[in-house]
C-alpha positions in Angstrom: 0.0 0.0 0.0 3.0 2.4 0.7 4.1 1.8 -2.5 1.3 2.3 -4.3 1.1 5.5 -2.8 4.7 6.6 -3.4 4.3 5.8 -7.0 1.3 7.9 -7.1 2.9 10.6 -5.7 5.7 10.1 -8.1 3.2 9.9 -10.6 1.8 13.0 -9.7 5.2 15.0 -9.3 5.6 14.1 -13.0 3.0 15.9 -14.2 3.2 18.8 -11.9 7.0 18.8 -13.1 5.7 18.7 -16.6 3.2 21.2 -16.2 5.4 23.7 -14.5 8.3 22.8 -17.3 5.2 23.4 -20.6 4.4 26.7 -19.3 7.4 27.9 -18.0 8.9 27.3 -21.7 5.9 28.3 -23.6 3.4 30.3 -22.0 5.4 32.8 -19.7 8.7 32.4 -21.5 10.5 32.9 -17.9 11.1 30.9 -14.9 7.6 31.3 -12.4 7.3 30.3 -8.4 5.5 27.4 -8.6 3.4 28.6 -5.6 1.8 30.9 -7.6 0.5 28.4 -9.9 -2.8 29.0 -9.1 -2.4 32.3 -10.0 -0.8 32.5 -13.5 -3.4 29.8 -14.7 -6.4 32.1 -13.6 -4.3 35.2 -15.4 -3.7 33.2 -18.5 -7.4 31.8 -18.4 -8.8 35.4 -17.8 -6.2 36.5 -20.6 -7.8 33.9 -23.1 -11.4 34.8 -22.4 -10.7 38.6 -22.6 -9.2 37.4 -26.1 -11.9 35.3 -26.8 -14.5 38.1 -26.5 -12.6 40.3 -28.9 -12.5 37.6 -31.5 -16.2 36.9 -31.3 -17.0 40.4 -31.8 -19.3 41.4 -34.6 -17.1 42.9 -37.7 -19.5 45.1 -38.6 -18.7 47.0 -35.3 -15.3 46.6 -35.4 -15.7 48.3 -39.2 -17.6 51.0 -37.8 -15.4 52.1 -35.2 -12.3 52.1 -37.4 -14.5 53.7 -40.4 -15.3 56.3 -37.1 -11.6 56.7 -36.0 -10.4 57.4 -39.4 -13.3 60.5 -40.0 -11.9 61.5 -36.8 -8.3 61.2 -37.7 -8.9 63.0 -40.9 -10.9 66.1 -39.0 -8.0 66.9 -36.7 -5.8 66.3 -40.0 -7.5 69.0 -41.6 -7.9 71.5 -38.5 -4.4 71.2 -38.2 -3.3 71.9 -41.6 -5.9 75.2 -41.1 -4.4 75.9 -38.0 -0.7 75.8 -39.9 -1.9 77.2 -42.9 -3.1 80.4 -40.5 0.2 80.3 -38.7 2.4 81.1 -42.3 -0.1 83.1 -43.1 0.4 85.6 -39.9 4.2 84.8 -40.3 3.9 86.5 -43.9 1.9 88.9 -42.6 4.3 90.3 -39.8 6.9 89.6 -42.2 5.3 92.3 -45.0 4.5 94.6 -42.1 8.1 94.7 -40.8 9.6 95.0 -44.2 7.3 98.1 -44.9 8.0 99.7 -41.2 11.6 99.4 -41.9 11.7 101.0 -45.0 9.8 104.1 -43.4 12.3 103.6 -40.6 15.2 104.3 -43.2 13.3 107.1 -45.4 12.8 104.9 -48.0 9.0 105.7 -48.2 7.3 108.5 -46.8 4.8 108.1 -43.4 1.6 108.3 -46.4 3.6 105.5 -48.9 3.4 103.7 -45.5 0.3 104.1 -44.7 -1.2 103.1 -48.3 0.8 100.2 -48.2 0.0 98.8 -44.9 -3.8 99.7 -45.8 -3.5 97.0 -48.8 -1.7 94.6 -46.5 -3.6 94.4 -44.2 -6.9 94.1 -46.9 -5.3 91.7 -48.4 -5.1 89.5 -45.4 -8.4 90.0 -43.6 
């Protein structure tokens, strides 16, 4: 009776062994305290149904979401090419103003010339 018990245990070592080895090496990749066993298997078991789920998912949902993230991707594309187009526009801007001041500065044009010319600057960018 001993004996059959020791083998059973033996027996049962073996496949703990074996277990411990299968997802050590291919599961987790690393070695794992076999006192958490209980552990990892719920966390790969919850892993697998969360994975699960997301493969039964309807594709027509999935296609609307991405067909919804990519009208949203190319909205902000667009407000951001506005938003830089209105940037290089200002930068011109300024740039046109400071080229006119500084040729009032050195008496190039007169304070009217100036005037005019910042009038139809400014028209032109309004």
């Amino acid at each position: 009776m001993l004996t059959t018990q020791v083998d059973s245990l033996s027996k049962e070592r073996a496949l703990y062994y074996g277990l411990y080895e299968v997802i050590k090496e291919k599961v987790l990749l690393t070695d794992f305290d076999p006192a958490r066993f209980d552990k990892i298997v719920d966390s790969v078991r919850s892993s697998r149904d969360s994975a699960t789920l997301l493969a039964g998912a309807p594709v027509s949902r999935l296609r609307d979401s991405l067909s919804t993230m990519n009208s949203q991707n190319m909205q902000l594309k667009e407000k951001v090419d506005s938003l830089s187009l209105i940037t290089a526009d200002k930068s011109k801007l300024m740039n046109e103003l400071k080229d006119l001041k500084s040729l009032l500065d050195a008496k190039i044009i007169t304070q009217m010339e100036y005037d005019e010319k910042k009038r139809l600057v400014m028209s032109k960018w309004q």
